[in-house]
N, CA, C and O atoms as CSV, one atom per row, in Angstrom:
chain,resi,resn,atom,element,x,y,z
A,1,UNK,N,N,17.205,20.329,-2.262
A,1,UNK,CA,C,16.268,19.217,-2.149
A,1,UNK,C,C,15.042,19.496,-2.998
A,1,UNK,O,O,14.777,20.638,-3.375
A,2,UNK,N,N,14.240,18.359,-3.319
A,2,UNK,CA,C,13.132,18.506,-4.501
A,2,UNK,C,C,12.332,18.262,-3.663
A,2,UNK,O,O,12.832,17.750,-2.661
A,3,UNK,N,N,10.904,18.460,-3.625
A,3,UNK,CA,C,9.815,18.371,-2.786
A,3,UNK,C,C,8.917,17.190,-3.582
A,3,UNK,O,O,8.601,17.332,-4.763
A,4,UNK,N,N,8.585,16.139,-2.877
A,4,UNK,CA,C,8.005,15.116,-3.560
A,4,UNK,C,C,6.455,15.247,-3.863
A,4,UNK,O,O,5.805,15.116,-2.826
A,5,UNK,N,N,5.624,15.483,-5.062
A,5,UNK,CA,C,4.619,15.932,-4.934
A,5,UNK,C,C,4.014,14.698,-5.352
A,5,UNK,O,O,4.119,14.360,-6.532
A,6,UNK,N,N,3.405,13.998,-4.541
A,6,UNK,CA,C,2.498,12.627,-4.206
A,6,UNK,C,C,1.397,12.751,-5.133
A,6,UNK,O,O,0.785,13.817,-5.199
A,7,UNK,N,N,1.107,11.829,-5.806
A,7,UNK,CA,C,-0.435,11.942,-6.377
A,7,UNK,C,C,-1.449,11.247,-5.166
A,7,UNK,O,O,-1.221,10.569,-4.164
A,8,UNK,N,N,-2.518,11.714,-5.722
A,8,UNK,CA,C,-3.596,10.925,-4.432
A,8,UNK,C,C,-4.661,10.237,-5.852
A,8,UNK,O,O,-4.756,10.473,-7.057
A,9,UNK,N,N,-5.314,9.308,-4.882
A,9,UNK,CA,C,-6.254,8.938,-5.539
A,9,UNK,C,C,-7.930,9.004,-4.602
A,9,UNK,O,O,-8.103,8.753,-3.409
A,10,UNK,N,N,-8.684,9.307,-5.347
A,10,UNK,CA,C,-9.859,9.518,-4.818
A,10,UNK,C,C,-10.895,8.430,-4.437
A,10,UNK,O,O,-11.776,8.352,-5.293
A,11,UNK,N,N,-11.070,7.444,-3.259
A,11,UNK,CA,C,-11.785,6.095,-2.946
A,11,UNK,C,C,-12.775,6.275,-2.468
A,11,UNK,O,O,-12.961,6.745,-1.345
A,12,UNK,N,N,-14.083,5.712,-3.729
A,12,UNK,CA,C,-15.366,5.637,-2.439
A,12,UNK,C,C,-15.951,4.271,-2.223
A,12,UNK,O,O,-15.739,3.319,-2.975
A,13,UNK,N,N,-16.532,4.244,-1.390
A,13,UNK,CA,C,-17.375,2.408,-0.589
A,13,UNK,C,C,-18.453,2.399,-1.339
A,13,UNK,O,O,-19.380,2.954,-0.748
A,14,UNK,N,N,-18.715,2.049,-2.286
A,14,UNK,CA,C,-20.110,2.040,-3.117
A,14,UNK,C,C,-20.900,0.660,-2.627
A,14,UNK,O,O,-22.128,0.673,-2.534
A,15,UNK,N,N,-20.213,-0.394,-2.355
A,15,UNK,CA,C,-20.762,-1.916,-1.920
A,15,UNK,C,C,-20.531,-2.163,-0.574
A,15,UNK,O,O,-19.551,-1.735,0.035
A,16,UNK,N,N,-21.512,-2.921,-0.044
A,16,UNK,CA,C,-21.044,-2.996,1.655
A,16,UNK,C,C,-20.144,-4.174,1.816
A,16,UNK,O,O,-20.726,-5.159,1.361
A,17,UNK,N,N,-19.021,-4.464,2.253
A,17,UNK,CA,C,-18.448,-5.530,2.719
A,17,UNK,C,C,-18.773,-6.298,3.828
A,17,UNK,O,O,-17.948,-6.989,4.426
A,18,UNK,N,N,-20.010,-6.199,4.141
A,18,UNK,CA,C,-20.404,-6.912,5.039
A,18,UNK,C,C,-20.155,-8.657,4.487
A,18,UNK,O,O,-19.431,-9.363,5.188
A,19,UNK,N,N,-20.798,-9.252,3.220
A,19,UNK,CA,C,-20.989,-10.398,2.934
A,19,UNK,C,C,-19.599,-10.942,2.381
A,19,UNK,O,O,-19.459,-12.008,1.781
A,20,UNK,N,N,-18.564,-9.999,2.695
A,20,UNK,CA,C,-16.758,-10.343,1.601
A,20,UNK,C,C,-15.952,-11.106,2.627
A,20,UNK,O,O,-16.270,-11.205,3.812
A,21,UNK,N,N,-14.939,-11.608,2.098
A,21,UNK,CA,C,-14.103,-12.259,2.993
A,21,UNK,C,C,-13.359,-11.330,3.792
A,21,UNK,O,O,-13.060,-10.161,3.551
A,22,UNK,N,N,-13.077,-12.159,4.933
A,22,UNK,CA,C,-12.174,-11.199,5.999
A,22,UNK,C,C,-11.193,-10.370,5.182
A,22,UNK,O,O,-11.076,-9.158,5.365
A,23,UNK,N,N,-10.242,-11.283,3.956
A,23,UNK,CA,C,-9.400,-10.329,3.965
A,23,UNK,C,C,-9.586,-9.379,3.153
A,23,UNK,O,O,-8.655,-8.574,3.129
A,24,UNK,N,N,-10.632,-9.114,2.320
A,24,UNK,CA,C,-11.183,-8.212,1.373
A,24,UNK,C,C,-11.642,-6.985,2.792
A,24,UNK,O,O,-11.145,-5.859,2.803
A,25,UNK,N,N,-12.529,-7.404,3.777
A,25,UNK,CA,C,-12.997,-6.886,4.518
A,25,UNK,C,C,-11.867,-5.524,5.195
A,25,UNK,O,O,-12.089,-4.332,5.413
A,26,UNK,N,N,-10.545,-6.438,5.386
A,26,UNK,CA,C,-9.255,-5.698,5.664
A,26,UNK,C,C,-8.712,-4.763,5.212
A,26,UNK,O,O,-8.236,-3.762,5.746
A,27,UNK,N,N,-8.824,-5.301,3.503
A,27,UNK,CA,C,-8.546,-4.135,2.505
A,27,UNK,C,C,-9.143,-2.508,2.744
A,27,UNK,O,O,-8.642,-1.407,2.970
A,28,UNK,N,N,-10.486,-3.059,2.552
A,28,UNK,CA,C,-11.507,-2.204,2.342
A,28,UNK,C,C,-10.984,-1.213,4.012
A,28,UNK,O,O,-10.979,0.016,4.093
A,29,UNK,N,N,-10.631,-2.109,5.060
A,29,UNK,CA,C,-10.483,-0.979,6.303
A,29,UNK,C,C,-9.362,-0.197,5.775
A,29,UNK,O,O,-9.500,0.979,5.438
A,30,UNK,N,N,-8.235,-0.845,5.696
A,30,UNK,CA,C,-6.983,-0.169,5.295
A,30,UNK,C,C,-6.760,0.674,4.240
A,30,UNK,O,O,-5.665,1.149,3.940
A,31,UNK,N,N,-7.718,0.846,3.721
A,31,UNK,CA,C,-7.831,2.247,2.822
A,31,UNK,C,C,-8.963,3.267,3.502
A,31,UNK,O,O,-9.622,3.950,2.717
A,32,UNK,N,N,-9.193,3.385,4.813
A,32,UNK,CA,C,-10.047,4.015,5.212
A,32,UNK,C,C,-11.076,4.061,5.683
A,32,UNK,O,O,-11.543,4.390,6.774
A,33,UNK,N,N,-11.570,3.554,4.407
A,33,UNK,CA,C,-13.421,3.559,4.641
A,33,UNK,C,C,-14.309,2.828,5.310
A,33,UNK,O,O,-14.489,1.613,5.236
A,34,UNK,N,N,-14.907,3.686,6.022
A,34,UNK,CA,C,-15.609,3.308,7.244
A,34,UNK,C,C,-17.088,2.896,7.217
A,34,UNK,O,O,-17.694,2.214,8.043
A,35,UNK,N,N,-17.597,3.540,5.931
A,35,UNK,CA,C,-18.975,3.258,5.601
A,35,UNK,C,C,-19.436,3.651,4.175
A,35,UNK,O,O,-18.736,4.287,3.387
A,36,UNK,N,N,-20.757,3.180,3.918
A,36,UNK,CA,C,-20.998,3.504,2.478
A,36,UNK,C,C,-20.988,4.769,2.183
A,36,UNK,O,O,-21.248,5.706,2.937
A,37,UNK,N,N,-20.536,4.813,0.529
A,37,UNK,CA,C,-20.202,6.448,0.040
A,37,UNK,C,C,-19.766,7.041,0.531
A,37,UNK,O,O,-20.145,8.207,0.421
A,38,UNK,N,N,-18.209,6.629,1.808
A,38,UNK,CA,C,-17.434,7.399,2.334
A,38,UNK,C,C,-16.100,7.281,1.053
A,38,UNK,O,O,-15.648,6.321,0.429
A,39,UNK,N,N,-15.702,9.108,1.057
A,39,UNK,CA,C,-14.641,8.963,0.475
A,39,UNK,C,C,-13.444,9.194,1.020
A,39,UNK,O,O,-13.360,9.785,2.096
A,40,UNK,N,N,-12.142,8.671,0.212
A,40,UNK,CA,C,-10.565,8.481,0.959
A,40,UNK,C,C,-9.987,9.208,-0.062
A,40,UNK,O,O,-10.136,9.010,-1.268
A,41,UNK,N,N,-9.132,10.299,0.626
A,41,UNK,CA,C,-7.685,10.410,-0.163
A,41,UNK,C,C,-6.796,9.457,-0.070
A,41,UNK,O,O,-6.518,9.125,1.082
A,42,UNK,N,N,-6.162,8.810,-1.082
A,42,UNK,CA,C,-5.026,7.947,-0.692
A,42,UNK,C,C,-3.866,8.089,-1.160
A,42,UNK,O,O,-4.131,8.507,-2.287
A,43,UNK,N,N,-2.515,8.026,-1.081
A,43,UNK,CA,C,-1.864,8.377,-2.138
A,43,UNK,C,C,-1.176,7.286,-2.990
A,43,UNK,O,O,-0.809,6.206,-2.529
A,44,UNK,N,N,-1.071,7.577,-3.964
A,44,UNK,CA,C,-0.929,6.616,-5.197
A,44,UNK,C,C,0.403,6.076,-5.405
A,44,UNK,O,O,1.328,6.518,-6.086
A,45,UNK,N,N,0.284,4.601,-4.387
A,45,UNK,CA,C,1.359,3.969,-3.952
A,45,UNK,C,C,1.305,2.210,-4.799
A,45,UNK,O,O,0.171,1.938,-5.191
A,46,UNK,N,N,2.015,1.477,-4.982
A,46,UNK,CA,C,1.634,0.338,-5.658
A,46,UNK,C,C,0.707,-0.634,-4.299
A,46,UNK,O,O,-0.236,-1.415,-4.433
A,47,UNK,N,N,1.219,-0.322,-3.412
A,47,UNK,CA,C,0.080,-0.977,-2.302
A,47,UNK,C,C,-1.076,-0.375,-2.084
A,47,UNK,O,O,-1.979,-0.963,-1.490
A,48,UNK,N,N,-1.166,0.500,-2.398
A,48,UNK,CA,C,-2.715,0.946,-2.456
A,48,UNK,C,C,-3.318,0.470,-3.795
A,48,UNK,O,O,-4.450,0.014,-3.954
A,49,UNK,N,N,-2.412,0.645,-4.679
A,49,UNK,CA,C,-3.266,0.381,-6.066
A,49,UNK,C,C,-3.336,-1.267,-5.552
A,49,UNK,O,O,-4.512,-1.513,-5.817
A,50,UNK,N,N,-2.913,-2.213,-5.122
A,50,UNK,CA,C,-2.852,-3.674,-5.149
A,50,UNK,C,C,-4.737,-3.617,-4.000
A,50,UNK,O,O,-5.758,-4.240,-4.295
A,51,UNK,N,N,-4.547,-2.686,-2.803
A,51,UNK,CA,C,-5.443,-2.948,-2.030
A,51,UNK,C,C,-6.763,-2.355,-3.198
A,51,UNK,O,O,-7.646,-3.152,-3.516
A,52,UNK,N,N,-6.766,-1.661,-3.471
A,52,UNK,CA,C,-7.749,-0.913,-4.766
A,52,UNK,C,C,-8.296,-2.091,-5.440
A,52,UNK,O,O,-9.437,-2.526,-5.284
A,53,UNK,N,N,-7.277,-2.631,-6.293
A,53,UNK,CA,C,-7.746,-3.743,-7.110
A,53,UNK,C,C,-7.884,-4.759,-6.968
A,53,UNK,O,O,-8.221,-5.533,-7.864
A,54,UNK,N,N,-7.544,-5.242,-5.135
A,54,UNK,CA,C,-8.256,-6.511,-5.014
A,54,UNK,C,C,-10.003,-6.366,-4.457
A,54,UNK,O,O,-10.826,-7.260,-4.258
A,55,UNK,N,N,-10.122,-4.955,-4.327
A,55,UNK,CA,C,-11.622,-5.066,-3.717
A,55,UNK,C,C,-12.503,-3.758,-4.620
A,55,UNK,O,O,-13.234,-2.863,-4.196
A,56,UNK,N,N,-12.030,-4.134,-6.124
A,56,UNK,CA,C,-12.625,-2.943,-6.901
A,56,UNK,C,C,-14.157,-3.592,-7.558
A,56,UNK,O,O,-14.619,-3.278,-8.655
A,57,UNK,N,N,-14.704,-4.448,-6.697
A,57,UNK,CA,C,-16.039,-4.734,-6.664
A,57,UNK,C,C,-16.419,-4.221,-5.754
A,57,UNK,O,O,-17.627,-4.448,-5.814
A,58,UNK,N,N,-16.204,-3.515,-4.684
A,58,UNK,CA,C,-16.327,-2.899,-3.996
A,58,UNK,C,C,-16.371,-1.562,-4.016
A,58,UNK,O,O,-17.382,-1.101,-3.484
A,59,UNK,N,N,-15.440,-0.610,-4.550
A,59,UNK,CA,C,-15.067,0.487,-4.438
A,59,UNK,C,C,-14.891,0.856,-6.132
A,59,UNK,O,O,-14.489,0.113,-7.028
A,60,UNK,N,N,-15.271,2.039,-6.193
A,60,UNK,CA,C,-14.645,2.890,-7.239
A,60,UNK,C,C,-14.139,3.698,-7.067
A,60,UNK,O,O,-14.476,4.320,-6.060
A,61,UNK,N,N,-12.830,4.341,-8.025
A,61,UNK,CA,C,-12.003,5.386,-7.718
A,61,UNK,C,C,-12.421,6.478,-8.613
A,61,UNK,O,O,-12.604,6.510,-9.830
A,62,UNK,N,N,-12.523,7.368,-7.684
A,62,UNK,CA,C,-13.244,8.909,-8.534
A,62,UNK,C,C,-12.456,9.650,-8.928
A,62,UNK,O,O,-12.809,10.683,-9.497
């Protein structure tokens, strides 16, 4: 067996989602982050990249 070695990607909350739509608001939970300049490991899945880039006014990836 091969051992699957996952990439991660590095997420931080730079903008508050307080004023975003619910479902941006969702995004932003479902990758983690709980508050400003909190960062997430995530691993580098096409649903994360989709949640990433619908709220990358929000967040930058480090």
């Amino acid at each position: 067996m091969s051992a699957t070695h996952n990439k991660t990607l590095r997420v931080t909350l730079y903008k508050s989602p307080i004023g975003a739509i619910q479902s941006h608001r969702a995004c932003v939970r479902g990758l983690g982050l709980k508050r400003m300049h909190h960062v997430v490991e995530v691993i580098d899945t096409p649903e994360n990249r989709g949640m990433i880039n619908k709220v990358s006014h929000l967040v930058r990836v480090v």
